[in-house]
N, C-alpha and C positions, 0 to 999 in steps of 0.2 A: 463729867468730872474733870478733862484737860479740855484746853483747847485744842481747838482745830491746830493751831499751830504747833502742839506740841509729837514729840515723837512720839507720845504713851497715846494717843489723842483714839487710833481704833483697836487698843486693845483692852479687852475684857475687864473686867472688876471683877475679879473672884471673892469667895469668901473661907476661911477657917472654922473650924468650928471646935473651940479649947474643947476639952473632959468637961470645964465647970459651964459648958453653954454659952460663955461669952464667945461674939464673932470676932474675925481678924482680917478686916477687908486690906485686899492686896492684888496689884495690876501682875495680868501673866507676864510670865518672863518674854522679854523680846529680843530677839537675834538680829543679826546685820544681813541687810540683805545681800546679794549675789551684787560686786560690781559693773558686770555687765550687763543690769537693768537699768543702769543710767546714762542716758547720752549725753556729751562731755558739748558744754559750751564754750569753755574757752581755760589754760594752764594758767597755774601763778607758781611761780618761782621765788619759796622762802627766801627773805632778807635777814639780815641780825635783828634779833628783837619785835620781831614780829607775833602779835598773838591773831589765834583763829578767829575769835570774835569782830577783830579790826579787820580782815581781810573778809570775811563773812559781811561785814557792813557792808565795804568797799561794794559785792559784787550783789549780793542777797538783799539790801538795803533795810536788813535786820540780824542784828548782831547775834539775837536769841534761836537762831537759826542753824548755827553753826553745828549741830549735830546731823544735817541733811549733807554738808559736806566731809562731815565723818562717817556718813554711811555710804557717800561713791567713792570715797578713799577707802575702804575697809578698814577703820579706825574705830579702835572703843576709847579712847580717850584722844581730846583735844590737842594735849600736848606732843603725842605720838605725831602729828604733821607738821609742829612747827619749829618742833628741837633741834631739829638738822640746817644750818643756812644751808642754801642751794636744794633742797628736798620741792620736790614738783608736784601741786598738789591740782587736783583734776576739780574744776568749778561745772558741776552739770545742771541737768534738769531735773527736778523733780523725779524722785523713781515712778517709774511706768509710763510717764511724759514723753512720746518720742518728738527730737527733732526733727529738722523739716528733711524730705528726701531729697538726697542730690542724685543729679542725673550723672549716670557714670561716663 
């Protein structure tokens, strides 16, 4: 029903079922995950004017993306990260993707 690239992409298809029999197909509710399942690649530091999707291109090299970087910021809306100039916003990996290990 989504794409692989979508956030809804592994979650469930449920269904409703009215009084009159008709169904009401509807995706489970999905939550944000835990910050600290994502290892941080590299910070961007909001400028004036700045939307998520343009800095999502910049780093994701797909603008439609930009909710993988609302979910290692703990962000339910896009604009919650880029309202602020000077707001830090953490560019990672993919959740569950670890980066490479450094030796300490």
């Amino acid at each position: 029903m989504f794409s692989m690239t979508s956030r809804y992409y592994s979650l469930p298809v449920l269904k409703y079922e009215l009084p009159e029999g008709d169904e009401i197909a509807y995706v489970r509710r999905r939550f944000l995950p835990q910050t600290d399942q994502f290892d941080l690649l590299v910070q961007h530091t909001v400028t004036e004017g700045e939307r998520l999707d343009n800095i999502t291109a910049e780093y994701l090299d797909d603008p439609q993306q930009f909710w993988r970087i609302c979910d290692a910021n703990g962000a339910m809306s896009p604009f919650d990260l880029t309202d602020k100039v000077g707001e830090i916003i953490r560019i990672t990996l993919p959740q569950g993707i670890p980066g490479p290990v450094r030796n300490a």
